[in-house]
C-alpha positions, 0 to 999 in steps of 0.5 A: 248342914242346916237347922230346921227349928219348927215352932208348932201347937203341943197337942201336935208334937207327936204327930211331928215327931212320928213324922220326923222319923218315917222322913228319916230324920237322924235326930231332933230334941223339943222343948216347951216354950212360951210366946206371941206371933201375929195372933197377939194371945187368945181368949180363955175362960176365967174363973166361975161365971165364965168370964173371959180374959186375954192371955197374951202369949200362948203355949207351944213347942219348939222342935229342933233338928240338924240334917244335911242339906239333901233331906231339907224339903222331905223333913219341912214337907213332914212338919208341915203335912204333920203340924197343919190343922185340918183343911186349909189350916188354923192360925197359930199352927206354926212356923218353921226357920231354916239356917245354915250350920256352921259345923257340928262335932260329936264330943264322944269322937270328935268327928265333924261335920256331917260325920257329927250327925 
C-alpha cells in the first residue's frame, strides 16, 4: 500500500477529486492548508490605493489518499493531468509525495491491509 499526498492550488481541487474518482480511487480526504514552497509568497493588493505587499505563504489544499501499489501511476497521472495549469503549467500548481504505508486496519472489522482500503 502507499500514500499519495498531492498538495495542489484550491481553485482546483474539484477538478482533482472528479478526477480521483473516474481513475477508480477507492477514497481520499482533503483539508486547507497554508504554506511556502519555492515560490517564497505572492504579490496582493492592499487596502485602497492599490497598494502592493508580499504575502509570504500561500493558500492550498492537501489531498490525501491510500491505494494499493498497482493503481499508483493511473492516480498520480489524474492529479497531474487535473491540478496542471494550462499549457506548459503555472508555478505554484502543486507537489504530489508518495510513501510507503506500513498497514492500515478498518476499526469497524478489523480487517487489514489492503482489505482495510
Amino acid at each position: 500500500m502507499i500514500s499519495i499526498e498531492a498538495i495542489v492550488r484550491p481553485e482546483r481541487v474539484s477538478q482533482v477529486t472528479a478526477a480521483l474518482v473516474e481513475a477508480g480511487c477507492p477514497g481520499f480526504y482533503y483539508y486547507n492548508i497554508t504554506g511556502q514552497g519555492r515560490q517564497h509568497g505572492v504579490e496582493v493588493f492592499v487596502g485602497r490605493g492599490g497598494a502592493m505587499a508580499t504575502r509570504s505563504t500561500v493558500p492550498k489544499t492537501l489531498i490525501r489518499t491510500v491505494i494499493n501499489e498497482d493503481q499508483k501511476d493511473a492516480i498520480v497521472a489524474a492529479i497531474v493531468a487535473s491540478a496542471k495549469g494550462p499549457g506548459e503549467g503555472d508555478i505554484g500548481d502543486g507537489k504530489i509525495f508518495v510513501s510507503q504505508i506500513e498497514d492500515a486496519v478498518r476499526v469497524r472489522t478489523g480487517d487489514h491491509g489492503a482489505a482495510a482500503i
